[in-house]
N, C-alpha and C positions, 0 to 999 in steps of 0.2 A: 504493500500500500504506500502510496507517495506521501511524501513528509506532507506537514500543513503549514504552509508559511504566510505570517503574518506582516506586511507590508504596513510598519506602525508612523508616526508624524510624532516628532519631540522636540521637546523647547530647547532647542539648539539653534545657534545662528547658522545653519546647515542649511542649504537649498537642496534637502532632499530627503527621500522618506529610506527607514531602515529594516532590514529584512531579518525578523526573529523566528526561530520555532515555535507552534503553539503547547507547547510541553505538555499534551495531556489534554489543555484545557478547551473547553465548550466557548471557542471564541465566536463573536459576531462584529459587524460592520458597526463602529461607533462606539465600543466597549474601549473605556481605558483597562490600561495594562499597566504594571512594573515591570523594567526592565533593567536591567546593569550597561550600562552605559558607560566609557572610561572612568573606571572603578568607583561609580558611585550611581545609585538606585532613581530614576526616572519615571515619573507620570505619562504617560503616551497615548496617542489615539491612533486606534487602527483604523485605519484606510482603505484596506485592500486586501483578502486573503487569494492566494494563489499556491500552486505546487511547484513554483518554478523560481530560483534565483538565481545573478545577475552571478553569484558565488557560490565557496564552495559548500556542501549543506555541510560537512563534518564542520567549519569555523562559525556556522550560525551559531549563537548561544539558544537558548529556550527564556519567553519568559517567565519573569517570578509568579505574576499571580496574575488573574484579570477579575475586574470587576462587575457584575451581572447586568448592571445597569447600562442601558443604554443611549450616548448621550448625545452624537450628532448625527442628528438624522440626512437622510440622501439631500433636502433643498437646502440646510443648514452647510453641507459637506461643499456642495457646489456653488455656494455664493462664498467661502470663505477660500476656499478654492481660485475664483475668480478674485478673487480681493489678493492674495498671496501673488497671483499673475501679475496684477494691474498694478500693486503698491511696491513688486520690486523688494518683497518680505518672506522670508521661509514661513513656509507652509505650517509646521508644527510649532512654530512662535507665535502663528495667527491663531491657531485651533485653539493652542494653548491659553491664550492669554484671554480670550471671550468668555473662558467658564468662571462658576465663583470660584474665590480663594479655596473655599473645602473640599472642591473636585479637582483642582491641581495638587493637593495633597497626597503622599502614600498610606491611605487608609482609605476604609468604606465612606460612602456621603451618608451619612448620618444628620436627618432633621427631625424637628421633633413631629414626634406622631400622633396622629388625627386622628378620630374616627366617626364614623354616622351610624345611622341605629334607622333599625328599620321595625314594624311591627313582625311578630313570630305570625305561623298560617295557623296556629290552634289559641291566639292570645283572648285571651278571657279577664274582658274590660271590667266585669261585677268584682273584681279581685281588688280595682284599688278604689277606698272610701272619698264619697264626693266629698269629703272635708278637708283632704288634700288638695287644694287648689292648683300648685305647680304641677303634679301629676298629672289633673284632669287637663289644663294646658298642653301637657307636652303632650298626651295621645291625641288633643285634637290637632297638633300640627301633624306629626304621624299619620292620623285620620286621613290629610287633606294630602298628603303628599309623600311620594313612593320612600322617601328618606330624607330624614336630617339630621344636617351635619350640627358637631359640637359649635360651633360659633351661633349658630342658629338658634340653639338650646340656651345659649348664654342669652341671647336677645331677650329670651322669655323671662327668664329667673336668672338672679345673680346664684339662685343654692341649688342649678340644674342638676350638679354632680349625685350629690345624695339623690335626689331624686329619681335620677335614669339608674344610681347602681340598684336601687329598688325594687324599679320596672322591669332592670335588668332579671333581678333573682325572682322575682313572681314569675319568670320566662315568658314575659307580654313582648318584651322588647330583646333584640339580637342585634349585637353590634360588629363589625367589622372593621379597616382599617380605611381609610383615603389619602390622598394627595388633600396637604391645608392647605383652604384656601380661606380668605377672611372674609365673613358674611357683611354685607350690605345692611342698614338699618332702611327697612323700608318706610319710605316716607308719603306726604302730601304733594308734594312739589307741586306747582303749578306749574305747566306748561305754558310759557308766554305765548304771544300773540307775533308772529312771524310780519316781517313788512315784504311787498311786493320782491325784495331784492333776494332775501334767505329764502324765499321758497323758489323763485327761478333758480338759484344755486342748487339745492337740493335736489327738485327735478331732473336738472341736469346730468349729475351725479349719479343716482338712480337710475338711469337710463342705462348707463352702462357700467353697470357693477360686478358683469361675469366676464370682463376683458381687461388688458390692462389699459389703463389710460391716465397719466397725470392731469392732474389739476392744481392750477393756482388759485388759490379763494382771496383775492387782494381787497383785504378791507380796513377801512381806517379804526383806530382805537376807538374801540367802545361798540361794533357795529354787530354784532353779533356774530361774533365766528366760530367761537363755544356750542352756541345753539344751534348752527348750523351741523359742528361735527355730530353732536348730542342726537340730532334728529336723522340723519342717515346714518350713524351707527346701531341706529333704534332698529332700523327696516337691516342691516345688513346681517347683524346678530341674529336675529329670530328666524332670520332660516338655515333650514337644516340640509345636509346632503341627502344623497340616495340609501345612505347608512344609519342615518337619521342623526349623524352628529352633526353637532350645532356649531357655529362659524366663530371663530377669534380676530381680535382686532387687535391692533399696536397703535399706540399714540405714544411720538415722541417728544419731548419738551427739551426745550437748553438746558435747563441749569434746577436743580433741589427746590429751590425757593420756592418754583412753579408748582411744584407736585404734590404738594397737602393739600393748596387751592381746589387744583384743577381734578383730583381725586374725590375730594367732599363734591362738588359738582356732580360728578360721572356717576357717584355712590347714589346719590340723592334722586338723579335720574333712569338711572339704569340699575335700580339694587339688585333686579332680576336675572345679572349676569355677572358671574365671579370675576370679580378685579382685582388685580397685585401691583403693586409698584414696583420696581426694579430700579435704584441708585445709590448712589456709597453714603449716604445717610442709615441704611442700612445696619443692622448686624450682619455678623457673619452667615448668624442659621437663618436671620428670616431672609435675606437673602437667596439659600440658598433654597430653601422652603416655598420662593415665590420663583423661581429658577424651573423648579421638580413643578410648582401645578401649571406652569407655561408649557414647556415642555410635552406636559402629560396629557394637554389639552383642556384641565379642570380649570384652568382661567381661562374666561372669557375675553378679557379683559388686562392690555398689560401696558403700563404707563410708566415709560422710564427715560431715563435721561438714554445719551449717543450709543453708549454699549449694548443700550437694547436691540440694538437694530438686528442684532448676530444672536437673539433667544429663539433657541427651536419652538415652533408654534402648527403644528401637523396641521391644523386648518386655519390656517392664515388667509382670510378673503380681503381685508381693507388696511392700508398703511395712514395714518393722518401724525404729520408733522407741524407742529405748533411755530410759531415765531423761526418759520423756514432759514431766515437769514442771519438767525445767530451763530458767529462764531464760537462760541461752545461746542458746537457740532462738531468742529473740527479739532482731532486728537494731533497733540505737537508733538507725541514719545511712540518709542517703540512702532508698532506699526500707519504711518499718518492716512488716516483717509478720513473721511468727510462722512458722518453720518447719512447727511441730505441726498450725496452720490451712492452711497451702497442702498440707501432705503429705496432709491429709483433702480436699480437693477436686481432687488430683491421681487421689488414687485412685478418688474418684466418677463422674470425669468418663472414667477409663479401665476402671471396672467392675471392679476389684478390691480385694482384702482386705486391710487394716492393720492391725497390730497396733502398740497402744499399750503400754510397758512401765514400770510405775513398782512401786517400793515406797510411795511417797507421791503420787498421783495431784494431777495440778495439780488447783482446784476445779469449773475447767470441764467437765473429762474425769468427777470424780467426779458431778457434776451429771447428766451427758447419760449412765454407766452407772450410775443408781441408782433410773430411774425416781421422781426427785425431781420435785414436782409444780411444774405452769408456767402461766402464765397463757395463755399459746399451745398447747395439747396438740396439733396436727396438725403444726407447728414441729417439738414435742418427740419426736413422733413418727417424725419425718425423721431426725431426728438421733438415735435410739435405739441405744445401743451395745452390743454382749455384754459380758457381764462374767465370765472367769475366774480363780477365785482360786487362788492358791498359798500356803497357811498356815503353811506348816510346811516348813524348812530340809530342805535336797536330800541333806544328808549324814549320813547315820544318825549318831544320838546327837549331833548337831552341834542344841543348842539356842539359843534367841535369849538374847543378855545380861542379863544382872544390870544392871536401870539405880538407882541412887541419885543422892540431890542431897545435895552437902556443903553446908549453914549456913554461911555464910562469917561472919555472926555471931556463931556457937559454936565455930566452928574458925576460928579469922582467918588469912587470910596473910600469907606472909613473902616478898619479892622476885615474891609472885604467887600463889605452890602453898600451897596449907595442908598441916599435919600430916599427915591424914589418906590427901593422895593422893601424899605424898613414900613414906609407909607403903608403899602400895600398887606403886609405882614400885619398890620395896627389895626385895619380896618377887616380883616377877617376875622380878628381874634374880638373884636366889636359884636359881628356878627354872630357867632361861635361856630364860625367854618374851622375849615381846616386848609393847611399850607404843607410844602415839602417843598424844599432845597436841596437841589441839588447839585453836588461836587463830588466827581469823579474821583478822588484821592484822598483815603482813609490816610488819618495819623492825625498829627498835631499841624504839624508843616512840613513841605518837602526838601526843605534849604535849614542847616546851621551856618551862621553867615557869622564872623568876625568882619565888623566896622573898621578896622586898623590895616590889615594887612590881604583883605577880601576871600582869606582862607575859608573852604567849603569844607565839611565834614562830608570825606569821601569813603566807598566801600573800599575796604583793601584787596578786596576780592570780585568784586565785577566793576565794570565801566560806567557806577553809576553814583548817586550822593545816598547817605543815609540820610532816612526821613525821622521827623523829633516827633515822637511818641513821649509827651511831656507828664503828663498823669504817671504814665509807668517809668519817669525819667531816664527813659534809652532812647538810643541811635539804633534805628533799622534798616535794613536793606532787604524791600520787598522782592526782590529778586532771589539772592541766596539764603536768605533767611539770618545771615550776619549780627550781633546784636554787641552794641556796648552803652556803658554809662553815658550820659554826658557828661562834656570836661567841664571843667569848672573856669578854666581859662585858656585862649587858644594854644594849640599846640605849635601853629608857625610863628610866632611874636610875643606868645605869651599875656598879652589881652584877658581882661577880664567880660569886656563889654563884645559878647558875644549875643548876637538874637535869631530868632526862626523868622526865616521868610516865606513869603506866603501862606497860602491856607488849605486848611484837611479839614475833615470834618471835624475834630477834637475841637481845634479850635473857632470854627463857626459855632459849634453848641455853647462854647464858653462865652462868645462873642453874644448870641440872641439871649444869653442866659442874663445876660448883664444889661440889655437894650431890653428886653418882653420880660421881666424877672414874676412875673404871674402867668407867665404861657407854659405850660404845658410840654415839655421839648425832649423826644427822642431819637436818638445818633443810631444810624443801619447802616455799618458796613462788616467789616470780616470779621475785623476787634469787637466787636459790641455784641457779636450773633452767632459765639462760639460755640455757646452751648447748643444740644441736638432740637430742643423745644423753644426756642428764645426766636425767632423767628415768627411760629405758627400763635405763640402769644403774645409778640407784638402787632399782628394782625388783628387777633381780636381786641385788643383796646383801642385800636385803631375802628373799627365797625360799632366799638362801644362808645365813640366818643369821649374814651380818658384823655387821649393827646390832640393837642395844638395846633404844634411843628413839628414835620418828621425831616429831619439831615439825613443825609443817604444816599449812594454811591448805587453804580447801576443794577445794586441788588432789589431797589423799588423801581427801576425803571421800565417796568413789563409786566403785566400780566396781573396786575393786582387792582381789584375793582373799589375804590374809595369814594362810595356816590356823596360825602359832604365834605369831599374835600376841593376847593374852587380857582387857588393858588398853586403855580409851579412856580418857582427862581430857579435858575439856572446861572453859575457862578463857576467863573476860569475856566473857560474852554478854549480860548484865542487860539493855543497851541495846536490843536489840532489842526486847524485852520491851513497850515504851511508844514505841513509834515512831510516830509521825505517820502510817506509811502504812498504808493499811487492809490492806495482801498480807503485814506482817511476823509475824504469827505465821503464816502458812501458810510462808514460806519457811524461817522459824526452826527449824518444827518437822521438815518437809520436812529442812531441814541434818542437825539433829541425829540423823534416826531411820537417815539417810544413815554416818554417822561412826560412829553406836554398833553399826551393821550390819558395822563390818572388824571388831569383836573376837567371838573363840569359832567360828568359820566352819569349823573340825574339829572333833574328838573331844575337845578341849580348851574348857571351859567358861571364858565370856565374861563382862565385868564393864565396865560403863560409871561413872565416878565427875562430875559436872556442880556445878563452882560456882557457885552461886550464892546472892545475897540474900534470894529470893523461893522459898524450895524448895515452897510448899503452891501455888504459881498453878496457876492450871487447866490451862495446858500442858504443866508438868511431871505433875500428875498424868494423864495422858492420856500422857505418854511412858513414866514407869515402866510401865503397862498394856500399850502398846506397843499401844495399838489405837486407828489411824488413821482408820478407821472412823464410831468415834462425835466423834471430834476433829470431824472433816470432815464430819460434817453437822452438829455446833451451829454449827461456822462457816459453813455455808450456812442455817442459820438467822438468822443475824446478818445476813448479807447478803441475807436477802430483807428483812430489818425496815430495813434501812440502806440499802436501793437502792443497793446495789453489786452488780457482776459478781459470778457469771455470770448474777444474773437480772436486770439491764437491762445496757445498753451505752452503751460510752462511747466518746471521741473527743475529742483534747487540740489546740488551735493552740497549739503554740510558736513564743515571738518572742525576738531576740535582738540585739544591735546597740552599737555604742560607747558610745551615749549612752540615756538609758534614757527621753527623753522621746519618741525615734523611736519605742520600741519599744510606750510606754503609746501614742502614734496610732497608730500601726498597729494593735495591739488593739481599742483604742475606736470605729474606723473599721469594723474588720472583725466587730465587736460590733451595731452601727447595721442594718450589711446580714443579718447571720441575725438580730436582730429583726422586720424588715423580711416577712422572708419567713414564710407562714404555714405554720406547722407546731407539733404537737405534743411537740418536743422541749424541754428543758430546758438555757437556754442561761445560764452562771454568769457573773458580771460578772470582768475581768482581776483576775489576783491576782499578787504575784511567785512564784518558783520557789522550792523548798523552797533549792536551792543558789542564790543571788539573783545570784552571779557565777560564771564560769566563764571563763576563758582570754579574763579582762579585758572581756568582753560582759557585758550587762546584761539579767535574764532576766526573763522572765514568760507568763503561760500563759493559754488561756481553755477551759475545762471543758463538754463538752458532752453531756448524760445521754438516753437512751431507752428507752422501755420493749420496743422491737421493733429491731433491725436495720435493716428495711425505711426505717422513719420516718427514724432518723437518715445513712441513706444517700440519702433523698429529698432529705434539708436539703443535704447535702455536695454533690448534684451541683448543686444550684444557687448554694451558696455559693462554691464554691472558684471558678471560672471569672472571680466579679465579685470577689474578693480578689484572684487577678492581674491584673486590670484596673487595681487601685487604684495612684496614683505614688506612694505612699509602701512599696508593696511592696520596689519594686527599692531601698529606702534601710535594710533590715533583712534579716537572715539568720531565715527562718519557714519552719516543717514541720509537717505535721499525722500524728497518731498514732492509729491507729483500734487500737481495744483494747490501749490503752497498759499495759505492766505498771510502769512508773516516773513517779510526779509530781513 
């Protein structure tokens, strides 16, 4: 009989998969394995089983164990697959790194265990006394329905335990084990009242929900695109196959913050189908506990930040993507791809309907639904996307904001805020509205500045300043995480009269504390919202009307509904204005249209106030209009004249290393070889990094431009292969970025 060999994928920087015996064991496709590996014990996923290898079978080893569990299924295998191809990433680094932490471990996944409970075929209801009231409850859910689960049973009674072990030994009730999933509290909710625009949306949608087809739902802040997803995920979930199971859904959001929100929502709406959250807010076990009922098909329901994109889901019919154009999507480590780009070839490759949701569409997604013209039109044609729009706010009489720019040259500030928006702060708190200020840069201030000798308190370890976190009186470097005291006097001249320049949120709270000393003022950024809960309950005092003023960094600026709040500030932004990188007015403006969309979102009329030095530039006039629209295609004009994304493509080699003469060979080496090779791409000579150091490495990058995809993915498979080749490889830390959004 022919050996059994197992063709496994392991987290090794290897481009390629490795061929073990199955010693005995009952191996299947997607089962991890232990194996021994240069002498030490490996997590692996098999791949492939075959009776054939490339070697000799006497030098195959066998592996250690395998585990019964089956964890990437056939579309899971082929889209990660195709992601290891496109991103230029070993294969078993990508498998690897998508499961939770406790299925990369050498041990069984162990989560905690569930169980449901069903009526027995002989249960004899005269057994339990109607003066048990939680009893006579739980057989009448039992009554009503084939099984329920323990979460379910907690809904009823906080003292269900005693109770079912009861019903348990009367033998009325017989329990078994399940996939946990966490029950919904079924509620009232009312279903609003849709406007003309959310139901042509949804129609449309519907229409074609057994084929794949993108969709951009481009609506403005507050316009209802919640209830849009909410109402076609209603009609997608409730049908069943020809097996009679029932359909799952993915919605993906940027960032933690969004996910308690938009979960209490979905719960509220939808309690009738099992929902999990998936994001590193997380433990380990519920993690992996919401992992196993994805997976197992028992959620319906899965709401998680970019890694979810890669959770096996056996009946995956609809993809919906929240605030499309956030870079959060996009991973900077280990392997870089774009949530937004895998959740579009996920769903091509399983025939089903995405929707993309932004109020500020990245310029990709604008590009590919605006019927913008391409030098490829059968390309553009592939990628063609519906477009529905939402113009107008979901809540009668609920208008878009009042946007203005204060002149900070005719109105100058004081400690930060000018006249004009302390004005505006005075007469809210009048009113007992509510206000949020926002600045983009937690700390105290970003600058220690000595008066004498113009010395900055720099990192010693990246190319950047430490910022003055004054309450906690350190020096930090939001970059490498660096920390020291403050000096008490400069270290170049010896000065005592040293001060912080500019402004964080620290000290804007210090600043309104002292100007509103009766307001009401809380500070949201990374410092302040450490804790796991401290977030979901400044939210509710926010809906309770305990606070004021909320200070806050772009952790309030998305996706949070404050219908009495009527004031935005917006304070030091100039900088972005003239930034080096070609994406900063699209994210700039992206932020801002984001921030000015929390004020006015009821029947109370909205007002955005923006300082700045520059109030006539073209992005400020294009925000008061508050139309993204025409913003977003001069910017796609600019980047066709500029050959920039999204009408050519790109692809960055970063190099990184102690010394920075490893880093210039290694470049200029791996520069020689895609010279070398013939091809139509546009290949840039090394240059350093905009940040030149980073956590003591020494940076620099090589720029690679095309006019097609195709072309520059032709150069990459023949270049990367002979760069690992090179011995100067293993002597620097290098990664390549295909459609990088950061240089």
């Amino acid at each position: 009989m022919p050996p059994v060999i197992l063709k496994i994928a392991l987290d090794v920087p290897i481009n390629r998969l490795f061929d073990y015996l199955s010693g005995g064991f009952n191996a299947q496709l997607g089962n991890r394995v232990v194996v021994s590996f240069a002498g030490r014990n490996l997590i692996g996923i098999i791949v492939a089983i075959s009776n054939q290898s490339d070697y000799p079978i006497e030098k195959l080893k066998a592996v250690s164990n395998v585990f019964d569990e089956v964890l990437i299924d056939s579309p899971s295998f082929k889209l990660l697959n195709f992601c290891a191809d496109y991103y230029h990433y070993p294969l078993g680094q990508a498998l690897i790194s998508t499961l939770p932490l406790r299925l990369r471990q050498i041990k069984p996944a162990v989560s905690r265990k569930m169980f449901a409970y069903r009526l027995t075929e002989n249960a004899d209801m005269a057994l339990v006394s109607p003066k048990k009231v939680v009893m006579q409850l739980m057989l009448t859910a039992l009554q009503s329905k084939q099984e329920v689960t323990e979460s379910e049973l907690a809904l009823i009674s906080a003292t269900w335990r005693k109770a079912i072990r009861e019903l348990t030994r009367l033998n009325i009730v017989t329990a078994y084990e399940v996939t946990a999933v966490k029950a919904s509290l079924p509620t009232s909710a009312v279903e609003p009242t849709l406007n003309v625009e959310q139901k042509k949306a949804i129609k449309c949608v519907l229409a074609l929900t057994h084929n794949f087809k993108p969709w951009l739902l481009y609506g403005v802040t507050g316009s209802g695109k919640t209830e849009v997803y909410i109402q076609i995920l209603q009609r997608v979930l409730s049908e069943k196959n020809a097996q009679g199971m029932g359909a799952q859904v993915l919605v993906l959001v940027p960032e933690i913050n969004l996910t308690p929100q938009l979960e209490a929502r979905f719960r509220s709406r939808l309690s009738q189908f099992p929902l999990v959250t998936l994001h590193s807010n997380l433990s380990e076990s519920e993690r992996l506990q919401n992992w196993l009922a994805a997976s197992s098909g028992a959620a319906k329901i899965v709401i998680g930040t970019r890694l979810s994109v890669f959770t096996p889901m056996p009946q995956l019919k609809m993809i919906v993507m929240d605030e499309e154009h956030d870079g959060s999507y996009k991973q900077q480590d280990g392997m870089r791809y774009h949530a937004r780009d895998v959740a579009m070839v996920r769903a091509k490759q399983l025939n089903i309907p995405i929707i993309l949701g932004s109020a500020t569409p990245s310029l990709e997604t604008w590009f590919n639904a605006t019927n913008q013209p391409a030098d490829d039109q059968k390309t553009q044609q592939k990628q063609q996307y519906g477009l529905l729009t939402l113009a107008k706010r979901a809540v009668e009489n609920a208008a878009l904001p009042d946007i203005y720019c204060i002149d900070v040259a005719k109105s100058p500030t004081e400690n930060g805020l000018s006249p004009l928006l302390v004005k505006a702060l005075q007469e809210r708190l009048t009113k007992s509205e509510q206000s949020l200020l926002f600045i983009n840069r937690r700390g105290y201030a970003p600058v220690l500045h000595c008066n004498a000798c113009q010395w900055v308190a720099p990192c010693t370890r990246c190319s950047a300043r430490l910022v003055v976190h004054l309450s906690q009186k350190r020096l930090k470097c939001h970059h490498c995480g660096l920390e020291q005291k403050i000096p008490l006097q400069c270290p170049s001249c010896g000065n005592a009269d040293m001060r912080p320049l500019g402004h964080a949120t620290q000290r804007l709270e210090q600043t309104l504390q002292t100007l509103l000393p009766s307001a009401r003022i809380a500070r949201v950024d990374r410092d302040s919202m450490n804790n796991k809960n401290a977030l979901t309950d400044l939210l509710t005092q926010v809906h309770n009307q305990e606070i004021d003023i909320l200070v806050g960094t772009q952790m309030l600026a998305k996706g949070h509904d404050f219908p009495n709040l009527t004031l935005v500030g917006v304070i030091d932004l100039d900088g972005a204005l003239y930034s080096p990188d070609f994406r900063a007015g699209e994210r700039l403006f992206a932020q801002l249209m984001q921030v000015a969309g929390r004020a006015g979102r009821a029947d109370k009329a909205g007002q955005v106030l923006i300082q700045t030095a520059f109030p006539q530039h073209a992005l400020f006039n294009a925000l008061r209009a508050q139309d993204y629209a025409s913003f977003a295609d001069e910017l796609l004009q600019e980047r066709r004249v500029m050959q920039f994304p999204p009408t050519c493509f790109f692809a960055l080699l970063r190099a990184e290393a102690n010394h920075f003469s490893l880093v210039g060979q290694f470049l200029n080496q791996a520069l020689k070889i895609a010279n070398d090779i013939k091809t139509d791409v546009m290949i840039y000579d090394p240059i350093r990094s905009q940040m030149e150091r980073l956590k003591s490495m020494e940076r620099a990058q090589v720029l690679l431009q095309a006019n097609t995809r195709a072309a520059l993915q032709r150069l990459l498979k023949e270049w990367m292969p002979k760069m690992r080749a090179l011995p100067i490889a293993t002597k620097v830390r290098w990664s390549l970025d295909i459609d990088p959004l950061e240089f």
